[in-house]
N, C-alpha and C positions, 0 to 999 in steps of 0.2 A: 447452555450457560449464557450466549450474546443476548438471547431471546429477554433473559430477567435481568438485561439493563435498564428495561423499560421503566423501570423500578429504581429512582433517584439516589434512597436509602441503600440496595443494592448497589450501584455503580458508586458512591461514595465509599461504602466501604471497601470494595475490591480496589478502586483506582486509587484511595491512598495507598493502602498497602503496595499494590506496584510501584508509587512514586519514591516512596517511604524507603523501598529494597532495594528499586534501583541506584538509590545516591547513597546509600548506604555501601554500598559495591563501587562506588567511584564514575557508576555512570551518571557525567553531567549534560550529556544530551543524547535523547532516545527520539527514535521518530516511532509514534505509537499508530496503530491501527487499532481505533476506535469499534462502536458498533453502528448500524443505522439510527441510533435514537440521537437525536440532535439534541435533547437538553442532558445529556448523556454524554457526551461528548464535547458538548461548550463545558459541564463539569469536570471532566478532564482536562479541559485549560485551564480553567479555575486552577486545581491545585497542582498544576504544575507552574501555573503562575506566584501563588501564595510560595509553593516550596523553590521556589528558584531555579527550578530545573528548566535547563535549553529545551525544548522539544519542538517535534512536526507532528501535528495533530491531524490525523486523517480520519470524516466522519466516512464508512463504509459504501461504496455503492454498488446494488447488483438487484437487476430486474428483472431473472430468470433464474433456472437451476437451484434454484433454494425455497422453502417453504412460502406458502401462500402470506402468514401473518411474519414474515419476516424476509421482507424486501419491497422494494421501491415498487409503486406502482406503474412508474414509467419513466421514462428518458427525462421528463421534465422535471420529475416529482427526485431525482437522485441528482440531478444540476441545483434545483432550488433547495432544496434540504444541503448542498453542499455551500452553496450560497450563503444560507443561515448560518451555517460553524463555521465562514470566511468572516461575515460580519462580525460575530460575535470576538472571534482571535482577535479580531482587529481593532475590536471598541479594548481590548484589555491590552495591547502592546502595538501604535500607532505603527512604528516603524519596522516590526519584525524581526526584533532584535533578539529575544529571547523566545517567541512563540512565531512558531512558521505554520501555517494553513499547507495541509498536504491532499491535493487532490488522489483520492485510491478508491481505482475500481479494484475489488475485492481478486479477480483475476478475471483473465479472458471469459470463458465458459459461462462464468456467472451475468454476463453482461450481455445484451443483446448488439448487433454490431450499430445499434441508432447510439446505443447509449454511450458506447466506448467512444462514439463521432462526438457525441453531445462536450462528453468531457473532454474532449483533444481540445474541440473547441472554447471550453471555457480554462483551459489550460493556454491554448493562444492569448485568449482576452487578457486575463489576470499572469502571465509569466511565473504561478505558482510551481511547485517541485507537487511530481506526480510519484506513488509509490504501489508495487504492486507484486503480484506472484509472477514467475515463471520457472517452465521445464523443473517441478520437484519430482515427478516420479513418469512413470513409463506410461500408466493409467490416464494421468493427465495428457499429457502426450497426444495418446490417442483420442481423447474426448479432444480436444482443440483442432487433431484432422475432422474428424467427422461435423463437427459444430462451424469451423472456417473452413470448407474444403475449395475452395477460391485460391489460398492463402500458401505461398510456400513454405511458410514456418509460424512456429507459433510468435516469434521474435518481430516478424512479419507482420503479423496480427494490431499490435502495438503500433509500429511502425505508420502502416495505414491509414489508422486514426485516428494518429498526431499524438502518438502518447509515448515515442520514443523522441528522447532528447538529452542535452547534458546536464537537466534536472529531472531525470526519470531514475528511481532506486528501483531495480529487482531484486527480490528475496528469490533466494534458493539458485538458480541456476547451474543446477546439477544436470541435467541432458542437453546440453547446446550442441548443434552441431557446430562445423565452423564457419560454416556459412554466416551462421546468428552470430557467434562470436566478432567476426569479421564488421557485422552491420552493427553488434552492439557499439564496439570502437567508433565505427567510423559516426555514431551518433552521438558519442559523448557519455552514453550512458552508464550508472554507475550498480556493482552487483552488492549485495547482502547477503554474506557466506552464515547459512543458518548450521553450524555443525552439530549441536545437541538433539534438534526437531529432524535434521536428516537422518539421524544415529538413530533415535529412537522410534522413529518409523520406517527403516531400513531403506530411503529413498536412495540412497545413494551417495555421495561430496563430489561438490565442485569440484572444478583443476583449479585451485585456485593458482598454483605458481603457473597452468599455462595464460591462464587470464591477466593474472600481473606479466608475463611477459607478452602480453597482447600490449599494455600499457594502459588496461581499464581498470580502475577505482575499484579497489574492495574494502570492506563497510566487513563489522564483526554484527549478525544480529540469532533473534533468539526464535520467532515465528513459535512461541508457546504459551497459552494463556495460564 
């Protein structure tokens, strides 16, 4: 389905309807994960511009583990495509008032560790809010030891290359140990309790009431197209 956003016609029609449902439901600001196509996703600022909707618009980035015709060709090519749907947010709400640019590597795995440095980095430069996956199933898990095996955690992972902070959202965060939990805190970082996408893919639920009593931020999201 991400693949035929390439297709303008397409991506209008899905992204209104998502904007359309969402404020219909009372949500007046969603932070969305977009796809890799950047006039794809400046159109999703668009009409969450036009409809009024608060949002953080994140265009996709990921240089490995996913199809040849769908993903960045490199560390530079997923910074300057992120570049372009920074500029673009930003020619339509100066301030950021209503439209926030959300830097999202799509999760650890998908990223090589150049790219994941790329956008720490440009996450230092610009001070934007970074948003991304972590720990939703046991599977993953595993692909992030054997892909960072340097890396004490996958929490770790982020960590390293500056992509943990008190403007970083993680979705899911159903297998933390406490160690991650401990370092999520101590960075600020805030979690995304997806509870319909972990149900219906039997990932498992966060703790969320042991996370709130860690005193880390949780966030209601949906992680479902």
């Amino acid at each position: 389905m991400e693949a035929s956003f390439s297709s303008l016609a397409r991506a209008r029609q899905v992204y209104n309807r998502i904007v359309d449902r969402t404020l219909s439901h009372g949500t007046t600001t969603a932070a969305y994960y977009a796809t890799v196509h950047v006039p794809a996703t400046n159109l999703l600022a668009d009409i969450c511009h036009a409809k009024h909707q608060r949002a953080f618009i994140g265009r996709v980035c990921m240089d490995t583990m996913s199809p040849p015709n769908y993903r960045d060709t490199s560390p530079e090519d997923a910074v300057a495509a992120t570049r372009a749907t920074i500029q673009h947010i930003t020619s339509l709400d100066p301030s950021h008032s209503l439209l926030i640019p959300i830097i999202t590597p799509r999760f650890a795995p998908s990223c090589t560790p150049a790219c994941l440095s790329a956008l720490g980095r440009l996450h230092k430069e610009t001070n934007l809010p970074i948003q991304t996956h972590i720990a939703e199933n046991h599977a993953e898990l595993d692909l992030v030891r054997r892909t960072f095996p340097s890396h004490p955690s996958y929490t770790a992972v982020y960590d390293d290359h500056g992509l943990l902070g008190p403007r970083t959202v993680l979705a899911h965060a159903v297998h933390l140990s406490p160690a991650e939990v401990a370092l999520i805190r101590a960075r600020g970082a805030k979690v995304s309790h997806c509870p319909a996408s972990n149900t219906a893919l039997t990932s498992g639920a966060a703790k969320v009431r042991e996370l709130l009593l860690e005193d880390i931020t949780i966030g209601l999201g949906t992680d479902v197209s």
